[in-house]
N, C-alpha and C positions, 0 to 999 in steps of 0.2 A: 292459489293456496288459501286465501282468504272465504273464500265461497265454499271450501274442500272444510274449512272448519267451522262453517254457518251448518254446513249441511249433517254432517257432524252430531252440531249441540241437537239442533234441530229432530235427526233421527233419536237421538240419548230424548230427548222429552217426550220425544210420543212411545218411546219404550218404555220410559218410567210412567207415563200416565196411564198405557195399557195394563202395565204390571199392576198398580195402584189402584185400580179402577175396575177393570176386567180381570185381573187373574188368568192373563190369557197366554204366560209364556210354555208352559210346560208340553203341551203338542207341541209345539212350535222348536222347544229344546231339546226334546227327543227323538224331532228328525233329525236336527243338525250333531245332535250327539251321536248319531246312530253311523254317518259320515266317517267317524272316527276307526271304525272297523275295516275299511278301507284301506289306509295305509296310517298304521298306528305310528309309525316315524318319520311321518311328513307333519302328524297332528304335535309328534312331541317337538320335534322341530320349532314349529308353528309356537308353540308354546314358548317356547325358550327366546324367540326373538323379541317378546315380550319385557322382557328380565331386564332392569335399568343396568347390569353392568357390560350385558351382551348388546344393547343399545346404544351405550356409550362408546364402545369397545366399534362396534361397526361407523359411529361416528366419527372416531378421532380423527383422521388425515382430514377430513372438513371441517372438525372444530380446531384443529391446530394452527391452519391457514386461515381462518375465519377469529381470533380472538373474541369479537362481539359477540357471536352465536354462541362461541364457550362459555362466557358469562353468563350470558342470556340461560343455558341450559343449566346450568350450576346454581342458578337461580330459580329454575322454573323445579328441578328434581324435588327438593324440599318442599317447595309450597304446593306441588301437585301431590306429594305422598302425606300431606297436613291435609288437604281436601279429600283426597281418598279414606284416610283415617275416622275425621266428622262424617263421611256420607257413610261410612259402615257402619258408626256408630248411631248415624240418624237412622238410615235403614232398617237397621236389624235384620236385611232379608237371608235365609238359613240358604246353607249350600245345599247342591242337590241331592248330595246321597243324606241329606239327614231327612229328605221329606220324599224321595224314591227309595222303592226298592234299588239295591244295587244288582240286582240282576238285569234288570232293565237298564243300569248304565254302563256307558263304555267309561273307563277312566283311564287317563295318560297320567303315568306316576303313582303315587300317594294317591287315597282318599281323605280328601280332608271334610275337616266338619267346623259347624263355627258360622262366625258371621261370609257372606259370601260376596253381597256386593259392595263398594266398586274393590273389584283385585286390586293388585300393587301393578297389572299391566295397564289398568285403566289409565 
C-alpha cells in the first residue's frame, strides 16, 4: 500500500512537471475525454465514487470496526480539502471547457468553469 502511494505522488510530479514545463496535457485529455462517449454512466458513476460522502458512505462497516482508521480519516478529510484548496489557488489551472471548444468535449453533469485543478476528488 505504501509503494501504491510512492507510485502515486510520483506519477502526480511528473504530470505536474509535464503540465508546467511542456503544456503537453490536452492530446493526451481529449483522448481520455473522448472515452467518455462510450458509456456516459459508467463515467458519471466513475465520478461520483469520487465524492467524500459517497467514500465515506462505502467505508463505514470498515471504519466502524476499525475506530483508528475512522480517526485517521476524519483527520486526513480536512487537511486534504485545505491542500486541495492552496494547490488551486497556487495553480490557477482553468477547467477545460474555459480553454476548449465545448464541442470538442464530452461532459458528465454540469459544465463548470473556474479554477480546475486539484478537484475536491483529488
Amino acid at each position: 500500500l505504501v509503494a501504491v502511494a510512492w507510485l502515486g505522488l510520483l506519477l502526480f510530479a511528473l504530470g505536474l512537471a509535464l503540465k508546467q514545463h511542456w503544456d503537453l496535457p490536452e492530446p493526451g485529455f481529449l483522448t481520455v475525454n473522448q472515452w467518455g462517449r462510450w458509456a456516459p454512466e459508467l463515467w458519471a458513476s466513475l465520478t461520483q465514487l469520487g465524492d467524500t460522502s459517497v467514500v465515506f458512505a462505502l467505508l463505514a462497516p470498515v471504519l466502524c470496526r476499525h475506530p483508528r482508521m475512522y480517526i485517521a480519516w476524519l483527520a486526513a478529510v480536512p487537511v486534504g480539502g485545505l491542500a486541495s484548496l492552496l494547490l488551486k489557488r497556487g495553480l490557477d489551472w482553468p477547467r477545460p471547457a474555459d480553454v476548449l471548444p465545448l464541442d470538442q468535449l464530452h461532459v458528465v453533469g454540469l459544465v463548470l468553469n473556474g479554477r480546475s485543478f486539484p478537484s475536491g476528488r483529488q
